[in-house]
N, C-alpha and C positions, 0 to 999 in steps of 0.2 A: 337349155338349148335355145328359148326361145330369145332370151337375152342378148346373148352371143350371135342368133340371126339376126335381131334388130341393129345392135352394134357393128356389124360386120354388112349393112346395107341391102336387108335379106328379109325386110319386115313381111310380104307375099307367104313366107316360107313359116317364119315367126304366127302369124296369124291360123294358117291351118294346122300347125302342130299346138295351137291352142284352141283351135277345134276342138283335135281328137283326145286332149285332157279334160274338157268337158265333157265331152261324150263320156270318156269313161265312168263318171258316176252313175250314167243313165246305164250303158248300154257294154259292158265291157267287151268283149267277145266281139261286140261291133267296133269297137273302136279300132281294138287289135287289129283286126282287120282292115281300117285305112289306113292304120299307117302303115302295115306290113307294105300296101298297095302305093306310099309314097316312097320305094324304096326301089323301083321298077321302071325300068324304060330310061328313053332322053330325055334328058331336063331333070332328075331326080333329084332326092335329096342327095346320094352319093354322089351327084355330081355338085355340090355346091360348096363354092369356095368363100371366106369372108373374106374382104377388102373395105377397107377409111380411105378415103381419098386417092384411089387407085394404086392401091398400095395392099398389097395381101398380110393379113394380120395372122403370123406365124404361130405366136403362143395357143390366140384364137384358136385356129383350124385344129390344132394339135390338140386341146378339148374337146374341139365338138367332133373331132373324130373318134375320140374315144365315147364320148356322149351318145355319138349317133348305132355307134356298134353295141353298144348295153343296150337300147331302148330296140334295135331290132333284138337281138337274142332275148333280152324280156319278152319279147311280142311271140317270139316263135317258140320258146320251150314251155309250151301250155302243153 
């Protein structure tokens, strides 16, 4: 995912979900739990689109939407 944010002009986004992959070695249960918490409200990660050059990157999105729905349902069938 976090590839796909940096490619798609999204590296803010990239960088906290590389947070919470380090967290997880420490802290699991914690981690879960931010990212559960980046998935919540305005500005979220479900609201994030990738775009190159103002140009929405189709294949992209259509990964990381599937990307982003496994790593919440990972998070939440604890």
């Amino acid at each position: 995912m976090s590839v796909l944010l940096r490619a798609g002009d999204n590296g803010s986004w990239a960088d906290r979900l590389d947070q919470c992959r380090a967290q997880l070695l420490q802290d699991e249960e914690f981690a879960h739990s931010q990212i559960i918490k980046l998935y919540g409200g305005m500005g979220s990660l479900n609201d994030v689109v990738l775009y190159q050059d103002g140009q929405p990157l189709i294949s992209s999105n259509n990964e990381f939407n599937e990307l982003r729905t496994q790593l919440f349902e990972l998070c939440t069938q604890r």
